[in-house]
Backbone as CSV, one residue per row, in Angstrom:
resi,resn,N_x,N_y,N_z,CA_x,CA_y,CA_z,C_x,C_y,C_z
1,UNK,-40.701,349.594,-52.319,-40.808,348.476,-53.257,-39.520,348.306,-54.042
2,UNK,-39.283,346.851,-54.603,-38.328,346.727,-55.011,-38.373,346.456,-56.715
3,UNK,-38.388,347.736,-57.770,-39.010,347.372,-58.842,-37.498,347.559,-59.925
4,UNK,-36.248,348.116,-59.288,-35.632,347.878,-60.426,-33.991,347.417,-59.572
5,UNK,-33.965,345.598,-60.125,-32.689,345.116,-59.462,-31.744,345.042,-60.321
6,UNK,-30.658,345.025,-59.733,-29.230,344.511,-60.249,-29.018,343.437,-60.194
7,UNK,-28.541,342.510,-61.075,-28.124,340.782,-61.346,-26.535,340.882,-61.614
8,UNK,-25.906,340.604,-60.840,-24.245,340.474,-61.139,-24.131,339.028,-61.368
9,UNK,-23.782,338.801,-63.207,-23.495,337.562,-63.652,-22.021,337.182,-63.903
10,UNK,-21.546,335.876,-63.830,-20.635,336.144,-64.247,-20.274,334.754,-65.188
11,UNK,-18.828,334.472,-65.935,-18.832,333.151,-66.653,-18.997,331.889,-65.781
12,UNK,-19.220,332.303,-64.442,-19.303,331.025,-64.166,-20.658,330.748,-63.115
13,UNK,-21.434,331.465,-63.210,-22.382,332.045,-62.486,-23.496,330.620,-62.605
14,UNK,-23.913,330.338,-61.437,-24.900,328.901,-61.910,-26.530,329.114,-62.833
15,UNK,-27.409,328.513,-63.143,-28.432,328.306,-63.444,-29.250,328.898,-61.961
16,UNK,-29.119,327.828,-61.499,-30.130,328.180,-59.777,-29.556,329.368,-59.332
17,UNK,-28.378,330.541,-59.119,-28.194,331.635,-59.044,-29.138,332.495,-59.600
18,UNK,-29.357,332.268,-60.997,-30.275,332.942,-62.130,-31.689,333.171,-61.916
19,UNK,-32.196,331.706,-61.890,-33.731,331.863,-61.414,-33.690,332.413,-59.786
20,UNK,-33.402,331.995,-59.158,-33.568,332.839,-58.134,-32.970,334.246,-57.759
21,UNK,-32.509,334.973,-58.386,-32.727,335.908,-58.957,-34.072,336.486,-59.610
22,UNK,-33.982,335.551,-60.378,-35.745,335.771,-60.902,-36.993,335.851,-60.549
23,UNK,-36.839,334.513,-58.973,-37.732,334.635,-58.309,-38.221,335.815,-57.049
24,UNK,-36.722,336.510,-56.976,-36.701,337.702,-56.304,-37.604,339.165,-56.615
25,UNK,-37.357,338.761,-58.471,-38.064,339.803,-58.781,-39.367,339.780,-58.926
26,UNK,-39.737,338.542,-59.546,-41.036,338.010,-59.325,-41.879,338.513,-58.221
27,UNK,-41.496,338.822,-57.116,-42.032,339.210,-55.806,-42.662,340.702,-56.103
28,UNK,-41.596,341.598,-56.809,-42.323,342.682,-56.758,-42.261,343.387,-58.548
29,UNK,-41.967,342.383,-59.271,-42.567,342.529,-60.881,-41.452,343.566,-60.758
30,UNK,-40.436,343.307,-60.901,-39.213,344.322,-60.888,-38.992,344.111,-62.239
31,UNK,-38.223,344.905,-62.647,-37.150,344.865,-64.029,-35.783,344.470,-63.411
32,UNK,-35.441,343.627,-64.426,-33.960,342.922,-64.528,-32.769,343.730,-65.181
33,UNK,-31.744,343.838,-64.928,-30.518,344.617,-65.141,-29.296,343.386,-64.668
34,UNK,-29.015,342.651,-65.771,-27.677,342.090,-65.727,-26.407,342.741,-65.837
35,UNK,-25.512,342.325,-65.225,-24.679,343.146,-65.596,-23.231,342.192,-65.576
36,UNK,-21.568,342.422,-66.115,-20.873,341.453,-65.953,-19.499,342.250,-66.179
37,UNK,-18.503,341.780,-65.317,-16.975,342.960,-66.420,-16.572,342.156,-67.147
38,UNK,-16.546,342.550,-68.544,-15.316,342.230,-69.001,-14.129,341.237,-69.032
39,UNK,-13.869,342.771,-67.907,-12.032,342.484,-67.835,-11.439,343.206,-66.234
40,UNK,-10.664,343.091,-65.459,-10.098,344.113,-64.680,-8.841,344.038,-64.700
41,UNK,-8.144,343.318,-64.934,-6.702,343.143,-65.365,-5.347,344.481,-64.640
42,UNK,-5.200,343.045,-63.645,-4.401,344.760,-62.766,-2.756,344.010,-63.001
43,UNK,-1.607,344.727,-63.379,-0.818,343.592,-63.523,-0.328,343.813,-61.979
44,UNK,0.549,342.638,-61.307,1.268,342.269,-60.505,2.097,343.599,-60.041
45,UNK,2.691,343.295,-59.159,3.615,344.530,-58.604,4.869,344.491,-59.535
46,UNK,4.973,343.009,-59.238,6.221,342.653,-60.149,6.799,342.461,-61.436
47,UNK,5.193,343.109,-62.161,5.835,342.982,-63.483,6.639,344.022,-64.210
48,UNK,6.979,343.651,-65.402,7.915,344.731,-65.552,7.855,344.451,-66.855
49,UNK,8.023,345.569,-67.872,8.012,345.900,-69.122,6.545,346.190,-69.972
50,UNK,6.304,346.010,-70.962,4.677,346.998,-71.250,3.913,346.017,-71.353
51,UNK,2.748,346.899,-71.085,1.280,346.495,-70.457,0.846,345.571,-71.575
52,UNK,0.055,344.537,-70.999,-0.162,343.374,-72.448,-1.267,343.766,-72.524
53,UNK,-1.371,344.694,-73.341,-2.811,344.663,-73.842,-3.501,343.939,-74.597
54,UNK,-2.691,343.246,-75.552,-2.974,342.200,-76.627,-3.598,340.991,-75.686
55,UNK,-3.264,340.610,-74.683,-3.570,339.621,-73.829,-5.074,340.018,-73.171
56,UNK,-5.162,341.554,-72.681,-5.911,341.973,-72.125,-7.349,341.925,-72.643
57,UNK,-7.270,342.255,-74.111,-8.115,342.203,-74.862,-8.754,341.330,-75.232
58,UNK,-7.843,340.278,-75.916,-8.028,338.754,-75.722,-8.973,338.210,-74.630
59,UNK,-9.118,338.365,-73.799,-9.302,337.608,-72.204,-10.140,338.512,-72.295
60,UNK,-10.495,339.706,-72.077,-11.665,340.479,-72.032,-13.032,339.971,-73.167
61,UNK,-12.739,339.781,-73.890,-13.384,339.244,-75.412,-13.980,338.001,-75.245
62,UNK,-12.795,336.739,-74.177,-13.503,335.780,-74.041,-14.837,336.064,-72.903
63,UNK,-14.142,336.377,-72.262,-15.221,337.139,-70.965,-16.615,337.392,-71.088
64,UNK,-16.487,338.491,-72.133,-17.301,339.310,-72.487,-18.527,337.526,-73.383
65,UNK,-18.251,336.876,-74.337,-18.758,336.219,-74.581,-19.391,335.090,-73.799
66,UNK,-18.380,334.714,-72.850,-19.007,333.901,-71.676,-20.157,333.922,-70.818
67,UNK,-20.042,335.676,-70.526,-21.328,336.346,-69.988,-22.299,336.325,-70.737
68,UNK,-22.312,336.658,-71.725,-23.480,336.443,-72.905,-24.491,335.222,-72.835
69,UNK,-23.304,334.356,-73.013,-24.495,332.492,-73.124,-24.921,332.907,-71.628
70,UNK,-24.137,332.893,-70.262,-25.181,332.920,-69.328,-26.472,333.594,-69.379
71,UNK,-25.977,334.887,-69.766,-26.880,336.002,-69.965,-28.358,335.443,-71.265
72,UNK,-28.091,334.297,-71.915,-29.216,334.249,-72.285,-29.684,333.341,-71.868
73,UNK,-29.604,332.461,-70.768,-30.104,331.435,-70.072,-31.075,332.307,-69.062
74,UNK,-30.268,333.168,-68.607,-31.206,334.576,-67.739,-32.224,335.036,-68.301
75,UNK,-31.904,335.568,-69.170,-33.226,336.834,-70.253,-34.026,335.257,-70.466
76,UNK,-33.818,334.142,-70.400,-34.901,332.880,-71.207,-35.990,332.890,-69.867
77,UNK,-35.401,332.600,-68.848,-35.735,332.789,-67.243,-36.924,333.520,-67.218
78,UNK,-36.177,335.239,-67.257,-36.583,336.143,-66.683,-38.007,336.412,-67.838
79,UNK,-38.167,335.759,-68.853,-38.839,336.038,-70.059,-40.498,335.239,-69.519
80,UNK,-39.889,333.864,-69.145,-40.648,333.045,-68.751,-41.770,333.348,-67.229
81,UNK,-41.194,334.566,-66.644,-41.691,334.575,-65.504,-42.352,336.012,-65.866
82,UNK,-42.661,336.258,-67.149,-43.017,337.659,-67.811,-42.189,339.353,-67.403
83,UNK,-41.045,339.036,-66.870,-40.195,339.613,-66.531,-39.403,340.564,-67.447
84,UNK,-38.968,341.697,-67.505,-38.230,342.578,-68.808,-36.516,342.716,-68.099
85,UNK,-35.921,342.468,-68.956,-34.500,342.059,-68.517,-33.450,342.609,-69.923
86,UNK,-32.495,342.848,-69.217,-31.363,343.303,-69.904,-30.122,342.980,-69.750
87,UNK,-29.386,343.553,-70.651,-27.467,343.449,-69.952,-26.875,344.675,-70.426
88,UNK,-26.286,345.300,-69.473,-24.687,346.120,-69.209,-23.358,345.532,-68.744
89,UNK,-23.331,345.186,-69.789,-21.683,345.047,-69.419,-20.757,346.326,-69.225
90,UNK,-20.257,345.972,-67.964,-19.129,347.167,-67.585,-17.528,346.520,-68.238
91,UNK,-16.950,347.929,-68.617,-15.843,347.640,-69.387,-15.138,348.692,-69.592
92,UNK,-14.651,348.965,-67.997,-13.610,349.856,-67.452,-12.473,349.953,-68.128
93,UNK,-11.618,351.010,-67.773,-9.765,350.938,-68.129,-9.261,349.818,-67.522
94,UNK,-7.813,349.176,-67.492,-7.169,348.037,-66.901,-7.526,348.496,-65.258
95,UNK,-7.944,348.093,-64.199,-7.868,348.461,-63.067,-8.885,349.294,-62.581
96,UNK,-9.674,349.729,-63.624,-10.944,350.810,-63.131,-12.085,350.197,-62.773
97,UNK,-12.284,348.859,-63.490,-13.568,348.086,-63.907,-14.624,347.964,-62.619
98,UNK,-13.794,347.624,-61.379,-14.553,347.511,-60.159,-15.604,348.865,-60.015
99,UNK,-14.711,350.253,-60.081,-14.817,351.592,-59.643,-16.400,351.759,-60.499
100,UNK,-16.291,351.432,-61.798,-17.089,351.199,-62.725,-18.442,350.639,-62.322
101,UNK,-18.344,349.580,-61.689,-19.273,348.678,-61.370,-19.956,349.241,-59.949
102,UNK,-19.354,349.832,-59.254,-19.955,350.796,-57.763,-20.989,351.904,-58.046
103,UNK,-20.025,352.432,-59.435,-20.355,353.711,-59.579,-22.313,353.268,-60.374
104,UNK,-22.091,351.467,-61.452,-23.416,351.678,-61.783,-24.262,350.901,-60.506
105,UNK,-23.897,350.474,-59.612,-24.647,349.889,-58.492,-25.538,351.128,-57.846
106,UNK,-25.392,352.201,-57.961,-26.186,352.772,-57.094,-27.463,353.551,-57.512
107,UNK,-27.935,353.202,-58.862,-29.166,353.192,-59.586,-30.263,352.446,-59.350
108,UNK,-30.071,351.366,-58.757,-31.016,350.243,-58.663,-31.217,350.093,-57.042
109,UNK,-32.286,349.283,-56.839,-33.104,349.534,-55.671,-32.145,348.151,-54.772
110,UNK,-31.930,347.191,-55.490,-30.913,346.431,-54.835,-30.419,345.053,-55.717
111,UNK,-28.684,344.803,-55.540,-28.201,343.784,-55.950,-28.329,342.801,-55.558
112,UNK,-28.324,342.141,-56.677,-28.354,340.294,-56.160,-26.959,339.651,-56.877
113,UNK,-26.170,339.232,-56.063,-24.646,338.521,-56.351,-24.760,337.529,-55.583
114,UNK,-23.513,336.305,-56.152,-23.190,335.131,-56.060,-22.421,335.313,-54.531
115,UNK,-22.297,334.415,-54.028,-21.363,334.048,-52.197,-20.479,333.728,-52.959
116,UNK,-18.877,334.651,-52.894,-17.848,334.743,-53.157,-16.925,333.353,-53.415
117,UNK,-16.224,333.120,-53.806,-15.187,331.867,-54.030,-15.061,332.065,-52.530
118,UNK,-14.177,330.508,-52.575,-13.643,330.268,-51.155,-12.268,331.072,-50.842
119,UNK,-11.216,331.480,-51.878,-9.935,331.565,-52.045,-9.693,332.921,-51.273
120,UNK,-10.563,333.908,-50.952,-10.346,335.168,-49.947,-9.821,335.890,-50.613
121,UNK,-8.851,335.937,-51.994,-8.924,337.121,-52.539,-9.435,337.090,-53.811
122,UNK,-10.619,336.879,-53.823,-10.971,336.354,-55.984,-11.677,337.961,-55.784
123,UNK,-11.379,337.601,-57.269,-12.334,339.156,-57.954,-13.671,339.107,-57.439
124,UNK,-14.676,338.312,-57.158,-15.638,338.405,-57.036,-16.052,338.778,-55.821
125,UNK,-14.779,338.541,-54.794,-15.092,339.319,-53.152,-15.233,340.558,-53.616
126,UNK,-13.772,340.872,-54.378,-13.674,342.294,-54.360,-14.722,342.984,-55.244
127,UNK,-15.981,342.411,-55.982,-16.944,342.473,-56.281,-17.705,343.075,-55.374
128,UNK,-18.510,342.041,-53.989,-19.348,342.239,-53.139,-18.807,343.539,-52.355
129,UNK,-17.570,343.693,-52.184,-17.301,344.393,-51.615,-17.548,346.234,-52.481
130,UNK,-17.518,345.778,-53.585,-17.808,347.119,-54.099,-19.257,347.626,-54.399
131,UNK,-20.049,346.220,-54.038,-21.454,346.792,-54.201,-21.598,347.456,-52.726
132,UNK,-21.294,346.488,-51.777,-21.846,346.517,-49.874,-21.003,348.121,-50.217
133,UNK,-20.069,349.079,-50.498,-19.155,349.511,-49.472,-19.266,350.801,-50.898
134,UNK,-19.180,350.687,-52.283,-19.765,352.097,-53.034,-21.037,352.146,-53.900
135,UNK,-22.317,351.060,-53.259,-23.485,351.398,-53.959,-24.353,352.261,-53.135
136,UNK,-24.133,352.480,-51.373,-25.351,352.380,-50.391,-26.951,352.072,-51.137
137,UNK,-26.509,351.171,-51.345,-27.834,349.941,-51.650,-27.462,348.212,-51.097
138,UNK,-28.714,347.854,-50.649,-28.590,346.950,-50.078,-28.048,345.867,-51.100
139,UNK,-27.400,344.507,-50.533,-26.858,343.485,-51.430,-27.176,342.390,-51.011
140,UNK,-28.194,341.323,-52.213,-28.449,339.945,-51.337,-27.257,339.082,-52.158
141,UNK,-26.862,338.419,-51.195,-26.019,337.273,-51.588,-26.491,336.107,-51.189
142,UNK,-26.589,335.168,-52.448,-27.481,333.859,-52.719,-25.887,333.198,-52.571
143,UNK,-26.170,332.160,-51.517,-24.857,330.934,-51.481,-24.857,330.302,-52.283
144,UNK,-23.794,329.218,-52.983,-23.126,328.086,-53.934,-24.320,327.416,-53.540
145,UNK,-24.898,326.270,-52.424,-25.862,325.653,-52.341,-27.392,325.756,-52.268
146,UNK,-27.838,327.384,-52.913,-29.272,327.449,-52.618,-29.780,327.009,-54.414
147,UNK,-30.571,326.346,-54.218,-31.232,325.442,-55.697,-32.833,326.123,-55.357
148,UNK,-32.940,326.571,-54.652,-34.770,327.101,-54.574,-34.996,328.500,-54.923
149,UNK,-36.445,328.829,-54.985,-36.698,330.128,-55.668,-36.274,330.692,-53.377
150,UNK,-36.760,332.302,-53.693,-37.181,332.537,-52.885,-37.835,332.413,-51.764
151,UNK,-38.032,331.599,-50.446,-39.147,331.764,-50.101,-38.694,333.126,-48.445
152,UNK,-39.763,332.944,-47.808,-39.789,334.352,-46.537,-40.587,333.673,-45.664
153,UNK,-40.799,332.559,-45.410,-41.421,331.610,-44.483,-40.963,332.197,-43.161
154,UNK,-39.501,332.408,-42.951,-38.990,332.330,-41.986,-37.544,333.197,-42.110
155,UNK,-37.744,334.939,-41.286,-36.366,335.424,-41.829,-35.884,336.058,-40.537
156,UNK,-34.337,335.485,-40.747,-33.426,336.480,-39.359,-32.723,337.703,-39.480
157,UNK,-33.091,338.443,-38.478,-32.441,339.914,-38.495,-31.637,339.885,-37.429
158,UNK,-30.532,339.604,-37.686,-28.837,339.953,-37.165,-28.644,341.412,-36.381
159,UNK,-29.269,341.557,-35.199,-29.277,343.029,-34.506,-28.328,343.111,-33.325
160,UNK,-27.518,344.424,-34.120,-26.753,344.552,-32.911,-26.547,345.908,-32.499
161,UNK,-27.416,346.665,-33.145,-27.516,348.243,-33.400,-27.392,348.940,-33.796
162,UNK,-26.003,348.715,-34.389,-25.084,349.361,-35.138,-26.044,349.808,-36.221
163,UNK,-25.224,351.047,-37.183,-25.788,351.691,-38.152,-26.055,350.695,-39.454
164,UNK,-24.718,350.240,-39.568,-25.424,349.225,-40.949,-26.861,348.396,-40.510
165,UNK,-26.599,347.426,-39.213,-27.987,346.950,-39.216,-29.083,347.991,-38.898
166,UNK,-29.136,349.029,-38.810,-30.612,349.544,-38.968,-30.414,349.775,-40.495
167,UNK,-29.499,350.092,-41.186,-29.829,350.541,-42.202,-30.569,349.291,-43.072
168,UNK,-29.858,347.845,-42.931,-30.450,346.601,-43.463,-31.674,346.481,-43.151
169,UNK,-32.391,346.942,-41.746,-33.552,347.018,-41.889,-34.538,347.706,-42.304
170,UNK,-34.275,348.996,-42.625,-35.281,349.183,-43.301,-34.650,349.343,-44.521
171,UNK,-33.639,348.774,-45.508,-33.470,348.563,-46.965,-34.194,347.291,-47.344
172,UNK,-34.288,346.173,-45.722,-35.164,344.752,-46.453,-36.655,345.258,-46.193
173,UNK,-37.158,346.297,-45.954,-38.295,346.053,-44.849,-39.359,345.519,-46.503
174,UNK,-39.067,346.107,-47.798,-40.451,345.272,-48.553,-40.216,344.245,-48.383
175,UNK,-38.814,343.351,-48.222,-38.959,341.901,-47.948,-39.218,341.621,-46.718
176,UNK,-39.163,342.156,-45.397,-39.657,341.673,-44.233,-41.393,342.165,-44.234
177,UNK,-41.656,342.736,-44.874,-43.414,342.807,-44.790,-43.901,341.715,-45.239
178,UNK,-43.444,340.905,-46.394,-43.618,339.941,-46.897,-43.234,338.587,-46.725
179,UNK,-42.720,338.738,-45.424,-42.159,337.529,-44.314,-43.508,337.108,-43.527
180,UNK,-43.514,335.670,-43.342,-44.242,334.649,-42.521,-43.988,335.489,-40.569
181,UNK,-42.763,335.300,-40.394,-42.070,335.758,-39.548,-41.228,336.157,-39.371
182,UNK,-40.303,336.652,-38.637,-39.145,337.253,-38.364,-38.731,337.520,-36.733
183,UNK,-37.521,336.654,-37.062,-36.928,336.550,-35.876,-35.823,337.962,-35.337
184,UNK,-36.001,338.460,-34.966,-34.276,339.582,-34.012,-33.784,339.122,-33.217
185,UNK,-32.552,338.708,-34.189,-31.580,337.481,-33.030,-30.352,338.907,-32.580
186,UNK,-30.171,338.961,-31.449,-29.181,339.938,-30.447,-28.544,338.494,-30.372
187,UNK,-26.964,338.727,-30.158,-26.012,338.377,-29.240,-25.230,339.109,-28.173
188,UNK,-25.624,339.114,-26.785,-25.095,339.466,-25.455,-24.355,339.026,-25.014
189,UNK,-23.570,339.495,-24.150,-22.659,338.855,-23.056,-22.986,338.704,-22.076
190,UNK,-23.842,339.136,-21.274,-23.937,339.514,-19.876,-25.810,339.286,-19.690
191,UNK,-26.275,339.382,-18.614,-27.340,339.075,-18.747,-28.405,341.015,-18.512
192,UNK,-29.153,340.627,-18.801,-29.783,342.406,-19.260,-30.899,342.114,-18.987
193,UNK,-31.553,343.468,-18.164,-33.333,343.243,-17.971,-34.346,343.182,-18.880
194,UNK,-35.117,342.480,-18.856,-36.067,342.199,-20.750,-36.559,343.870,-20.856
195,UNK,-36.796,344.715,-20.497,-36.979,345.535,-20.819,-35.786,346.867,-21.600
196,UNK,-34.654,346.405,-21.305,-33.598,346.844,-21.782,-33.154,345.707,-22.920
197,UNK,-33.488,344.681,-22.915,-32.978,343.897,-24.099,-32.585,344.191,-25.501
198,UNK,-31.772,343.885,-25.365,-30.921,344.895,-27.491,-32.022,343.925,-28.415
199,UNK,-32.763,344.668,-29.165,-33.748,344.368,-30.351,-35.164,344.557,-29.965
200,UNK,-35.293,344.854,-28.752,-36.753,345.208,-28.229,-37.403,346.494,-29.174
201,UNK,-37.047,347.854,-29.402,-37.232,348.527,-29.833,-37.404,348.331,-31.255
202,UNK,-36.180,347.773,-31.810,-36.215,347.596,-33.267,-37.928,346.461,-34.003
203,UNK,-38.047,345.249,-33.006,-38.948,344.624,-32.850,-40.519,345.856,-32.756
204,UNK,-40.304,346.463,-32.076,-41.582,347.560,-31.995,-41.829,348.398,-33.107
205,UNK,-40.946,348.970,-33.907,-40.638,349.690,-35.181,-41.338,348.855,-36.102
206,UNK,-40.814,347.202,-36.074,-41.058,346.615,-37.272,-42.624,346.081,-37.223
207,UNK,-43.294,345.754,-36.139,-44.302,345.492,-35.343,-45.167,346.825,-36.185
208,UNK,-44.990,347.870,-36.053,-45.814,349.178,-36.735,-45.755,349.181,-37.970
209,UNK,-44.789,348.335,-38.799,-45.105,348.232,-40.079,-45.811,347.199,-40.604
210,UNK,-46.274,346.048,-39.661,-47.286,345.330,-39.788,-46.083,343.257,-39.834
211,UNK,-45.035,343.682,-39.684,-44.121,343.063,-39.724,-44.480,341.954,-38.110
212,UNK,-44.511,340.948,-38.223,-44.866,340.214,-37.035,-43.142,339.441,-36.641
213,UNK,-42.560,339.950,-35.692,-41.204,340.001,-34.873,-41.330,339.619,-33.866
214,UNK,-40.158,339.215,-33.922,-40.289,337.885,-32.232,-38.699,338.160,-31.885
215,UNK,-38.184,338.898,-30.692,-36.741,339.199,-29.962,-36.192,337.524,-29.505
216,UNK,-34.907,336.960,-29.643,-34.501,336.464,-29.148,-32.633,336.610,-29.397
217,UNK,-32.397,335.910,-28.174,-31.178,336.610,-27.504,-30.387,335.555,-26.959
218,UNK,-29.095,335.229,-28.105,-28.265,334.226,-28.009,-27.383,334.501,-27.128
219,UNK,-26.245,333.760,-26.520,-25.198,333.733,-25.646,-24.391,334.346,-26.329
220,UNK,-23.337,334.752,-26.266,-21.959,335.420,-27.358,-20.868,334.338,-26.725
221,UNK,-20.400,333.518,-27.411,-19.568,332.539,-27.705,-18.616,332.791,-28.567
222,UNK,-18.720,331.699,-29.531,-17.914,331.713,-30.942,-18.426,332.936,-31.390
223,UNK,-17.262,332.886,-32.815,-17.446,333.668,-33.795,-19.123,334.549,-34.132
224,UNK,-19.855,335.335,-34.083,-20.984,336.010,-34.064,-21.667,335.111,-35.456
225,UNK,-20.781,334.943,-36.506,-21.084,334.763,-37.955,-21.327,333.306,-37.670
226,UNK,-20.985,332.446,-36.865,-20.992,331.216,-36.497,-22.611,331.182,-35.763
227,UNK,-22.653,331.812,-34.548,-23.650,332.234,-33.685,-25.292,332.106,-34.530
228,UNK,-25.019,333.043,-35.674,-26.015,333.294,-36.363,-26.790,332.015,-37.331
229,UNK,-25.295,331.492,-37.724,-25.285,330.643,-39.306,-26.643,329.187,-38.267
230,UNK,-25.509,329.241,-37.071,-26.510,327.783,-36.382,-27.179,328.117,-36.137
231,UNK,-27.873,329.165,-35.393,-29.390,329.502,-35.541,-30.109,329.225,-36.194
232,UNK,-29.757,330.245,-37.269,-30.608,329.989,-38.922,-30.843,328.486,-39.595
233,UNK,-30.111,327.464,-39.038,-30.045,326.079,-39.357,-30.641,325.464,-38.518
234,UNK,-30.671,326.123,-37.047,-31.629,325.105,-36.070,-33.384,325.292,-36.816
235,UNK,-32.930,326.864,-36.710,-34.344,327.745,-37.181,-35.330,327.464,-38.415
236,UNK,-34.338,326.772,-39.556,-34.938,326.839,-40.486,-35.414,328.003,-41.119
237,UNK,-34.089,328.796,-41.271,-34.290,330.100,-41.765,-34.117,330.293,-42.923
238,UNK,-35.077,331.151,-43.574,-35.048,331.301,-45.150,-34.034,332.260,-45.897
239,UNK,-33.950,333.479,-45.053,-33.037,334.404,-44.974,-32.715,335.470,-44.603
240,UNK,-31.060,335.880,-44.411,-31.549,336.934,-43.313,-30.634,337.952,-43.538
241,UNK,-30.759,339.111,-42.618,-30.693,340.863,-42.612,-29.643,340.839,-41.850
242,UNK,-28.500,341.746,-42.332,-27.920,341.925,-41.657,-27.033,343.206,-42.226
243,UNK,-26.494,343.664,-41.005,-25.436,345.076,-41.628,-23.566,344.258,-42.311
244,UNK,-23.625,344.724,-42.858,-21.843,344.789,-43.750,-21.240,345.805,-43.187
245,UNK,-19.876,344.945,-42.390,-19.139,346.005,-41.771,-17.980,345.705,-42.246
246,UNK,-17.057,347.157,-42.326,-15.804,347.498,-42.968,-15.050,347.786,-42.392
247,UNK,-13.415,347.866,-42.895,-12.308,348.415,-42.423,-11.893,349.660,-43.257
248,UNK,-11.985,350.753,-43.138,-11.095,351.760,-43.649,-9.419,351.508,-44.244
249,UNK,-9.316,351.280,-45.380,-8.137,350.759,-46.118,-7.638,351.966,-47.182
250,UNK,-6.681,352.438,-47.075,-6.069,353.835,-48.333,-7.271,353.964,-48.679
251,UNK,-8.100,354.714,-48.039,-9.858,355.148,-48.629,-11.137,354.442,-49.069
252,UNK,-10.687,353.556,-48.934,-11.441,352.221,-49.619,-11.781,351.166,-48.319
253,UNK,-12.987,350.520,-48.043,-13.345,349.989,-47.433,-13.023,348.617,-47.781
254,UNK,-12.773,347.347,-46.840,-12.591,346.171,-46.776,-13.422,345.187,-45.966
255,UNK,-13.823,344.398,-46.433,-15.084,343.420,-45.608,-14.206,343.377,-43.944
256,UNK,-15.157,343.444,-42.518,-14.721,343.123,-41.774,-14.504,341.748,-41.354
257,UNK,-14.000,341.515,-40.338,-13.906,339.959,-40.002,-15.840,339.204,-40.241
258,UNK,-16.141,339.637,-39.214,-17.416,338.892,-39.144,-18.505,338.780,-40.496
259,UNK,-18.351,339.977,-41.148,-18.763,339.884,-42.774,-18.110,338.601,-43.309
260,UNK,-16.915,338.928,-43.410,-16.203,337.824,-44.252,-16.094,336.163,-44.227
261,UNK,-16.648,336.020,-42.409,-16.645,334.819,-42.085,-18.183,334.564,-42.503
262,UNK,-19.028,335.687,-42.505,-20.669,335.032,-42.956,-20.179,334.727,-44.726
263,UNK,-19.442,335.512,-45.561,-19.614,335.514,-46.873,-19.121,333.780,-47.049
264,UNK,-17.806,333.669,-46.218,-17.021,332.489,-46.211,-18.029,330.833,-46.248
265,UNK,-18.916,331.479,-44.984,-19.495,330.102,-44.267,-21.318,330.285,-44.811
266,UNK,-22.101,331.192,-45.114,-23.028,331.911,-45.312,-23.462,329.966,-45.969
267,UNK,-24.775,329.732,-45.182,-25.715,328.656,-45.706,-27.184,329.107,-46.297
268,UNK,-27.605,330.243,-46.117,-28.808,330.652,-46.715,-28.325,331.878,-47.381
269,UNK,-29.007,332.736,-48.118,-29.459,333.945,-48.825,-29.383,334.843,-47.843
270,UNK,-28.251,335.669,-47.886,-28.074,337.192,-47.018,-28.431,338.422,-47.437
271,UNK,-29.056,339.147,-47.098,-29.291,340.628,-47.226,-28.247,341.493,-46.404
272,UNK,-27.711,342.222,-46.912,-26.818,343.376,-46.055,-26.583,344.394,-46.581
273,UNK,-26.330,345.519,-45.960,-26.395,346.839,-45.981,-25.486,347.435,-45.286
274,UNK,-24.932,348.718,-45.875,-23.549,349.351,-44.772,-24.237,350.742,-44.778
């Protein structure tokens, strides 16, 4: 069960982000945990002479207040849906703040964050990336265009074997019990005997948890993250499971391609797990 989530707000974080959030928890009468930085303030390579802290502070301060008004549009939300809700603000050293924010991600049963700016390097990737890659807790990411609560009418599981996606499955499985249906979309290359088919098994697993799963098995074409997104749009998919895969970077993990192109292009509410 999913009874105590993480809410990553931020100053610019929408209304419909919020409640649905809310409506997430609603599902299983969770407690709310907002949370927001500050500040992370890393200077440039190129700067040179002492650290502006006066600036730092400044800008942290506005920050810090910005989160607040959202933050009480949230707690008004989360109040309304008889919900108990809070805020932690994290408020690291210059450059720690992320490390900060990993380190409190891995208390809670799972995050809910915003689908990243478009710009590929905003703070807020490097956000998702620190929940997916130092919470091992699962992370849903609600896109710029979802305006609805929750629903599970209809959810896709992105199977390709790999360890993150089993791990996404059973980190969503209270939300796939509570699914209408669920699809296990495989992408192949080659053609394979239905009895060897990639997601057959996983389909049988989820089948024993009372989970009603249906295997189907796209062509491998384009981009995988592409593969999926039109599915889920032919499908009318509500939302879906999938593993977060990384690159090993000076110790630190980095979204892989196909992550980054779902975070990029992502039209519904993602669940993922590494």
């Amino acid at each position: 069960m999913m009874k105590d989530i993480l809410v990553v707000l931020d100053a610019n974080s929408r209304e419909s982000f919020a409640t649905y959030a809310v409506s997430v928890a609603r599902l299983f009468g969770a407690h709310l945990t907002a949370t927001g930085l500050s500040l992370d303030f890393v200077p440039p390579p190129s700067f040179v002479g002492e650290y502006p802290y006066q600036f730092a502070q400044s800008a942290a301060e506005e920050t810090t207040k910005a989160v607040h008004a959202v933050y009480d549009k949230f707690q008004g939300a989360a109040q309304l849906a008889g919900l108990m809700t809070e805020l932690h603000m994290v408020e690291g050293l210059p450059g720690r703040a992320r490390q900060e924010f990993g380190r409190l991600t891995r208390t809670f049963d799972m995050i809910v964050i915003e689908q990243p700016s478009r710009d590929g390097e905003s703070g807020d990737e490097l956000l998702v990336e620190a929940a997916l890659f130092q919470s091992g807790r699962p992370v849903l990411i609600v896109p710029y265009i979802q305006e609805d609560d929750i629903k599970l009418d209809h959810v896709l599981v992105g199977w390709d074997g790999g360890l993150p996606a089993a791990r996404a499955v059973g980190d969503a499985m209270p939300l796939l019990r509570k699914a209408g249906k669920v699809d296990v979309v495989t992408i192949v290359s080659k053609r394979v005997d239905e009895k060897e088919m990639p997601g057959f098994d996983i389909a049988r697993h989820l089948a024993r948890h009372g989970v009603n799963a249906e295997v189907k098995r796209l062509p491998s074409g384009e981009e995988p993250a592409a593969t999926l997104l039109s599915y889920a749009a032919d499908a009318a998919t509500d939302l879906m499971v999938m593993g977060g895969y990384g690159h090993s970077r000076l110790r630190e993990f980095v979204l892989g391609g196909t992550t980054r192109n779902m975070l990029a292009s992502m039209t519904v509410p993602v669940l993922m797990s590494h």
